[in-house]
C-alpha angles and dihedrals in degrees: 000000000000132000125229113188116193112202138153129206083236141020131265097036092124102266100138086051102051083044087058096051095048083053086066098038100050126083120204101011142131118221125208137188118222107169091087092161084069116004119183109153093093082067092063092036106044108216134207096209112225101172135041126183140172128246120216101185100163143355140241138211114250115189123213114226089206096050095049128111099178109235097131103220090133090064078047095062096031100110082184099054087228099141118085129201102214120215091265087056105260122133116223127190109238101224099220095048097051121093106195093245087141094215090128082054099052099038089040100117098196095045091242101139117078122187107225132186125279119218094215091167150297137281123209139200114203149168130248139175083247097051140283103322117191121202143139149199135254117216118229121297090342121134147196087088092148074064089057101039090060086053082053095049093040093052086044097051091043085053089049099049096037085061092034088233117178095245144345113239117218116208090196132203122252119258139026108281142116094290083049098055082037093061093037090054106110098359131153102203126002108206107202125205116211128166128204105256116100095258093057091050087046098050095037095061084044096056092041103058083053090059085053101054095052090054097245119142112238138202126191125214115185116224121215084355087176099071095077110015089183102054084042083072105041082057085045100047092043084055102047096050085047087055091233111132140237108228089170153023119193120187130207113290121167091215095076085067098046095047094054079054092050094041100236125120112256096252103054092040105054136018087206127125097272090060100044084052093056093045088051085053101047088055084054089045096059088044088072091057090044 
């Protein structure tokens, strides 16, 4: 069983598209969803979801007012100002300012602070026409999602064994922060999606030094490369001397656009050039794991 993890330095480059279409493409093969801070490959998959779960990714400090003796050592300690002294003299804990750091728990003298569970989200495991597909949701504004996305990619690689399927497809989240080490770990083959603007050179050599890092072999494939030939080859020519290969080149088609609209993955959507060229990648792509 092998993972393939698709990711960009920046949003908005086609990943969830290209992850659609390998969804399609692929026999034998579990597809996850690790972008959980905004998740949108269920709109192109469809899913029926089987399994729903809760996400506790943090916790925050809870006073008892019965406990309580007032002296206020907790609001001394609290680098985030997030406990209050109300006007009748209790002290509450504001939900959103506080961190979770735990240092009111451990100096409160009366035991009155209790550090309780945070439901940050859900994950889901679901069926598709295209396979089993697990993904999940971020509250609002909460955080620990690289937390969240190794839940995703556990439940998917289980799912994966347990069947004995061929690979388990990634659709990754943009950047290089913590979701993004989260989704490379353990990885067989990181595909990333660039596109040629100069935030997309700027941010692929970013990600990809990341991949690097992190020891997992990469691959780069340019979207919509013929809006800015030159650009194209600057991305081309960075990648050649860095020894990091393009597996694909997709021009602008119009029916990429059409077919998220329309809710259909692109290959089964459209014959145009954008999806040959995906298919022609895809081929290049299995040749890594051969």
């Amino acid at each position: 069983m092998k993972q393939l993890v698709i990711i960009s330095g920046k949003g908005g480059t086609g990943k969830t598209i290209i992850s659609a279409s390998f969804a399609v493409l692929a026999k034998n093969k579990v597809m996850a969803d690790s972008d959980v801070d905004a998740a949108n490959l269920h709109i192109l998959l469809h899913p029926e979801i089987q399994e729903k779960h809760q996400f506790s990714g943090g916790k925050t400090a809870r006073i008892n007012p019965e406990l309580c003796s007032g002296c206020g050592e907790c609001t001394k300690v609290c680098r985030f100002d997030a406990i209050k002294e109300t006007q009748e003299g209790e002290f509450i804990v504001d939900p959103i300012s506080c961190e979770g750091c735990s240092i009111c728990f451990h100096v409160c003298p009366a035991n009155a602070v209790a550090m309780t569970e945070n439901l940050s989200g859900e994950w889901f495991v679901s069926r598709t026409k295209y396979g089993p597909f697990v993904h999940a949701k971020l509250g609002i504004a909460e955080e620990n999602s690289g937390k969240l996305v190794s839940e995703v990619r556990k439940k998917a690689k289980e799912i994966a064994e347990k069947n004995s399927f061929d690979f388990v497809i990634i659709d990754g989240p943009p950047g290089i922060g913590c979701p993004v080490i989260a989704s490379l770990s353990g990885t067989d083959l990181s595909l990333v999606i660039t596109e040629p603007t100069l935030s997309g050179i700027h941010d692929m050599e970013r990600v990809i030094k990341v991949a690097q890092h992190f020891r997992v072999k990469t691959a780069c494939c340019i979207n919509k490369y013929d809006i800015n030939l030159r650009n194209s080859f600057r991305l081309e020519s960075w990648c050649s001397k860095n020894s990091i290969p393009v597996v694909g080149k997709i021009p602008f088609d119009e029916k990429v656009t059409q077919s998220m609209v329309d809710g259909v993955p692109l290959i089964e959507y459209s014959e145009d050039s954008a999806s040959k060229e995906i298919k022609i990648m895809w081929n290049r792509i299995l040749a890594f794991f051969q």
